[in-house]
C-alpha positions as CSV (number, residue, x, y, z in Angstrom):
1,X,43.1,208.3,28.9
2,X,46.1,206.7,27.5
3,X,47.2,205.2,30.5
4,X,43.8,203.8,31.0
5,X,44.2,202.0,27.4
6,X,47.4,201.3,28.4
7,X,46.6,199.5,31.3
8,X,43.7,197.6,29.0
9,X,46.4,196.3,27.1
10,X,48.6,195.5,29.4
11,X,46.0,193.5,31.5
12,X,44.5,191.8,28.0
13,X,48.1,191.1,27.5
14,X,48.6,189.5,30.9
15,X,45.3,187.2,30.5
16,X,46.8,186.0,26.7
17,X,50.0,185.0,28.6
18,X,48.1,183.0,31.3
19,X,46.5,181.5,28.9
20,X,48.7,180.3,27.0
21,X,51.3,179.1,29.3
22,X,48.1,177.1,31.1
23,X,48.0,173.7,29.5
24,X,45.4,171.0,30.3
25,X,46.7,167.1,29.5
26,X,43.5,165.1,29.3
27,X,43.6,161.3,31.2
28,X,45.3,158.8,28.6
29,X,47.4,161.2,26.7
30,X,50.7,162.9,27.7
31,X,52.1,166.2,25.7
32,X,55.8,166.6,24.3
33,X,57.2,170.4,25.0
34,X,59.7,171.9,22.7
35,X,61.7,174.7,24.0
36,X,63.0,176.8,21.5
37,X,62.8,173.8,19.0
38,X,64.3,171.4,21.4
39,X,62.9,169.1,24.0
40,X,62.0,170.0,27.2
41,X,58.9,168.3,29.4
42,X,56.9,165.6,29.0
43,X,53.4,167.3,30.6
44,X,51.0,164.9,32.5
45,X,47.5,164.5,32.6
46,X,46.0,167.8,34.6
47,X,46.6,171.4,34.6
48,X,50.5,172.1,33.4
49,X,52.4,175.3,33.0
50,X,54.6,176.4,30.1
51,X,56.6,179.7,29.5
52,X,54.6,181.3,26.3
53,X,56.4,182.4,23.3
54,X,59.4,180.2,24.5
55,X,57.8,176.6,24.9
56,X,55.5,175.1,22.6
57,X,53.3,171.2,22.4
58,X,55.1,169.3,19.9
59,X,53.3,166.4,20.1
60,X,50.6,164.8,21.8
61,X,50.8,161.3,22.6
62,X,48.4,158.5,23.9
63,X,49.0,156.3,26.9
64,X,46.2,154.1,26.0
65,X,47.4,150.7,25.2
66,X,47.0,150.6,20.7
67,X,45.8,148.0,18.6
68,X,48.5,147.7,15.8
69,X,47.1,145.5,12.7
70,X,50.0,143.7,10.6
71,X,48.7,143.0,7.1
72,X,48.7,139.5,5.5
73,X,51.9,138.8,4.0
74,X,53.6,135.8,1.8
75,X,55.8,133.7,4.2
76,X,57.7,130.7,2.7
77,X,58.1,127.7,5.2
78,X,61.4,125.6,5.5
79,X,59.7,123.1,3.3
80,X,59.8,125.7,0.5
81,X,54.9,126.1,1.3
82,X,54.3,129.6,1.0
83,X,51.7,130.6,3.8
84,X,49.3,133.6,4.2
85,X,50.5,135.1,8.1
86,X,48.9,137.7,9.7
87,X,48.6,139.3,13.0
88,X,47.6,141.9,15.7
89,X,50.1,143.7,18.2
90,X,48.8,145.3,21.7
91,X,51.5,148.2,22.6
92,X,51.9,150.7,24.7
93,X,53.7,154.1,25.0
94,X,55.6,154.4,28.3
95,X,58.1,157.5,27.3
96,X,56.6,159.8,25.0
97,X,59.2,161.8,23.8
98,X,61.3,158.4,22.5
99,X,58.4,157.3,20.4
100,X,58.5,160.7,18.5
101,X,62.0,161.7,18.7
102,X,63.9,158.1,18.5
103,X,61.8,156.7,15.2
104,X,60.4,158.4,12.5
105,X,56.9,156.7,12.4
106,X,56.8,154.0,15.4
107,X,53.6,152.5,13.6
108,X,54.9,151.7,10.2
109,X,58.4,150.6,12.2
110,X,56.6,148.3,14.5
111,X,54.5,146.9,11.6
112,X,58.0,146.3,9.5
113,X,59.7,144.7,12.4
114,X,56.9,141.9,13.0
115,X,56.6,140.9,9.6
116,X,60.3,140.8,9.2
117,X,60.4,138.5,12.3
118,X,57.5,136.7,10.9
119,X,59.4,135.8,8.1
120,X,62.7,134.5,9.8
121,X,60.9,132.6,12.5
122,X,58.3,130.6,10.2
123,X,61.6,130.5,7.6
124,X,62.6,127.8,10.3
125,X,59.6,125.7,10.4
126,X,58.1,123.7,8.7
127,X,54.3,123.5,7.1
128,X,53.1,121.5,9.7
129,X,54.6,122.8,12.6
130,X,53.7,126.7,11.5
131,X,50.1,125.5,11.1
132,X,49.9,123.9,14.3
133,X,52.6,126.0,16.5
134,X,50.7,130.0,17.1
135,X,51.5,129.6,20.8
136,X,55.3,129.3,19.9
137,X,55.6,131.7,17.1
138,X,53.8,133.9,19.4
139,X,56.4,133.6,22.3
140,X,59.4,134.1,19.7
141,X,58.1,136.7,17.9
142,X,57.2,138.8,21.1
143,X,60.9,138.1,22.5
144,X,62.8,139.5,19.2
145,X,60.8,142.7,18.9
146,X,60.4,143.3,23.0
147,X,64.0,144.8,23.5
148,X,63.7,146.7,19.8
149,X,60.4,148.9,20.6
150,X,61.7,149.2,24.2
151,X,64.5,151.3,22.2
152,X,61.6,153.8,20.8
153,X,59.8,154.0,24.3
154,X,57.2,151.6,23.3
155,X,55.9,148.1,25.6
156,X,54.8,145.3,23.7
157,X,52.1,144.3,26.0
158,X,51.1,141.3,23.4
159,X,51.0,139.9,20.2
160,X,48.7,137.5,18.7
161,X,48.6,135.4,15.2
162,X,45.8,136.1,13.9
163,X,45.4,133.2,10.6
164,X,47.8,131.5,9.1
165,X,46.6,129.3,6.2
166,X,48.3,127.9,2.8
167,X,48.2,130.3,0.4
168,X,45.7,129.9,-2.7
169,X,47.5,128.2,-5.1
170,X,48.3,126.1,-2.2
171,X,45.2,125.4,-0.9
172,X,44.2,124.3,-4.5
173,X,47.1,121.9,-4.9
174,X,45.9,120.5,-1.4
175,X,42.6,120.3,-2.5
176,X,43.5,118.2,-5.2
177,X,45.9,116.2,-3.2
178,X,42.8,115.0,-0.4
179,X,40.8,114.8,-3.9
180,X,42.7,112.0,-5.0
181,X,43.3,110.8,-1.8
182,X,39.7,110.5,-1.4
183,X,39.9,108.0,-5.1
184,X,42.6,106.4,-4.4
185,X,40.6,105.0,-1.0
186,X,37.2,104.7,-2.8
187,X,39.2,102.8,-5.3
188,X,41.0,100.2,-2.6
189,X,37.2,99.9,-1.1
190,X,35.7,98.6,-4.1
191,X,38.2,96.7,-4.8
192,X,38.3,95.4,-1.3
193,X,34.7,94.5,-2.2
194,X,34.8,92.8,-5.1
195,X,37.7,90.5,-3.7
196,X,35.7,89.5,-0.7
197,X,33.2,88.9,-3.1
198,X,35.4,86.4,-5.0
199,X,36.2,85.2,-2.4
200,X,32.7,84.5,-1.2
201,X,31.6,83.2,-4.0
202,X,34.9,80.9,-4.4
203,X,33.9,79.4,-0.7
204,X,30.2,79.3,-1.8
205,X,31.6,77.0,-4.8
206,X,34.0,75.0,-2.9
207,X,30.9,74.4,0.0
208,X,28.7,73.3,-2.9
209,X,31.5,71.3,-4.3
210,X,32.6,69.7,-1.3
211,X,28.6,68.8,-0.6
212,X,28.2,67.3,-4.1
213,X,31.1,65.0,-3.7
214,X,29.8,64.1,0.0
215,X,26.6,63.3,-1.8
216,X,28.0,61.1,-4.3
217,X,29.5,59.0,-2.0
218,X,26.5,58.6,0.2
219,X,25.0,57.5,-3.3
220,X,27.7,55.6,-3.5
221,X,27.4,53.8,-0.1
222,X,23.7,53.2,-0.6
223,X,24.4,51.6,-4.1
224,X,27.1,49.4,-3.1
225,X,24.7,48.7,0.1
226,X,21.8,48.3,-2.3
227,X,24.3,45.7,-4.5
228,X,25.3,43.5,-1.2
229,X,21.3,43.6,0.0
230,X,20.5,42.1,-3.7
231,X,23.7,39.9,-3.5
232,X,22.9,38.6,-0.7
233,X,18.9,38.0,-2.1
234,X,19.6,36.5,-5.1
235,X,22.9,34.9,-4.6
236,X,24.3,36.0,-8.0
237,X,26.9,38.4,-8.6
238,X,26.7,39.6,-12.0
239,X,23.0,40.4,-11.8
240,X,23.2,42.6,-8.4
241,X,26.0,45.1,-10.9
242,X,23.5,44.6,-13.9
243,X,20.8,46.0,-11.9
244,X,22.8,49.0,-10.7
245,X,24.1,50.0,-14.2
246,X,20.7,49.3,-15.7
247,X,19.0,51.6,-13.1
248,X,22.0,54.4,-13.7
249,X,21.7,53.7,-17.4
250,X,17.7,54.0,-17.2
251,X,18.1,57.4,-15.4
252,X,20.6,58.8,-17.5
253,X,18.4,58.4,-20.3
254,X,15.8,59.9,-18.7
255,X,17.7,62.8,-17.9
256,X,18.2,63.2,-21.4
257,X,14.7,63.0,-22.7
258,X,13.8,65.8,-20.5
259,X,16.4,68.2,-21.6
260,X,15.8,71.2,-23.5
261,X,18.8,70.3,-26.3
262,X,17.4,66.8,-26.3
263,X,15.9,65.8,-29.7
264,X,16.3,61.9,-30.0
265,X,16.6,59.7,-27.7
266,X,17.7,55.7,-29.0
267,X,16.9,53.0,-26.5
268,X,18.4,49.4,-27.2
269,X,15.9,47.1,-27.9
270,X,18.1,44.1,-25.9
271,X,18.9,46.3,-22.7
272,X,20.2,43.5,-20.9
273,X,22.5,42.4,-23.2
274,X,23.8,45.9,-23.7
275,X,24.2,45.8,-19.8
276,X,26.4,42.8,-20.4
277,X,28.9,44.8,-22.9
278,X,29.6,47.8,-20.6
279,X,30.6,44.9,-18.2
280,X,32.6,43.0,-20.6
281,X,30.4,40.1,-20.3
């Protein structure tokens, strides 16, 4: 009887052992071994053996590539802007037992390091270039943290900039900035405007001026044409200047009868002889 129970035990004891030295590594992951509180193996995907009671899994690490989010952060351009930066890191663990012996949290380390070398390599540009240069920050920043993670086990497969925009107080002071920017050229428009309109209305005066005064002297022509045609008529060469300053003197009276300020109008009674004294006669 007791070496039947004995055997019971023995044989339970065996299948605990198996059991427990039997270790399955799903796909994507590899396991850390400890022995006796130091490291061993690295176990592989599939079915893996370890001595029980002596070795133990430590840790259990992915080989799936991770997504690391860096957080926004304050970065302060060469031109003394500050910016808003922030980005996304693709990595992946290549040997296991340096991520978790050689840093302390490879996450948080990684995290530190980008932002730090966010910070120097933006530190060297200007606002302009940072806003329009992701494609070279990007190459920088992957080659100063490549060799550092590769320290820890760790590829950097890629990294990507995710925004990078002015930060609040400067987007407000750029908003004002295009603000006035947009006044200062409404501003220059009208006045634009209003000095082509000047100057329209300056060439529309000088037009009307220049046709009055080409008027006047085809008055002029006909009048002194209208003089020689009497001249010539009459044979007299007082009378032909009477009759033209009689007929200007007639219509300039006239003109004053009909205007609205007009109240008296005084006509000589000897019109002739009035003629005669504008003449000198």
């Amino acid at each position: 009887m007791d070496s039947q129970f004995l055997g019971i035990v023995f044989l339970v004891l065996v299948i605990v052992t198996v059991a427990k030295g039997a270790r399955i590594v799903p796909q994507g992951n590899k396991w850390v071994v400890q022995r006796l509180g130091k490291y061993h193996a690295t176990l592989n995907p599939g079915l893996n053996f370890i001595v029980p009671y002596v070795d133990s899994v430590a840790y259990k690490v992915t080989t799936k590539d991770i997504v690391l989010d860096i957080p926004s952060q304050e970065v302060i351009t060469r031109d003394n802007v500050v910016i808003v930066v922030n980005a996304v890191a693709y990595i992946n663990i290549v040997q296991p037992e340096k991520s978790v012996y050689g840093v302390e949290d490879f996450r948080l380390a990684i995290q530190n390091l980008v932002q730090t070398s966010l910070r120097s390599i933006i530190g060297e540009m200007d606002l302009d270039d940072a806003l329009s240069s992701r494609d070279q920050i990007k190459a920088r920043l992957k080659e100063a943290i490549s060799d550092d993670i590769a320290d820890w086990g760790i590829t950097l497969k890629t990294v990507e900039i995710q925004d990078i925009n002015p930060s609040e107080r400067m987007q407000a002071a750029m908003e004002e900035q295009a603000a006035a920017e947009r006044q200062r050229r409404a501003t220059v428009t009208r006045a634009e405007g209003s000095k082509t309109a000047a100057i329209l209305e300056a060439d529309g005066r000088l037009e009307a001026s220049r046709r009055d005064a080409e008027a006047q002297v085809v008055l002029a022509q006909a009048s002194q044409r209208a003089i020689e045609m009497v001249t010539a008529a009459v044979q007299d060469k007082e009378l032909p200047v009477m009759y033209l300053l009689g007929e200007r003197y007639i219509q300039s009276v006239k003109d004053m009868a009909v205007s609205g300020n007009s109240k008296l109008v005084l006509i000589p009674a000897d019109l002739p002889a009035s003629i005669r004294g504008m003449i000198g006669k």
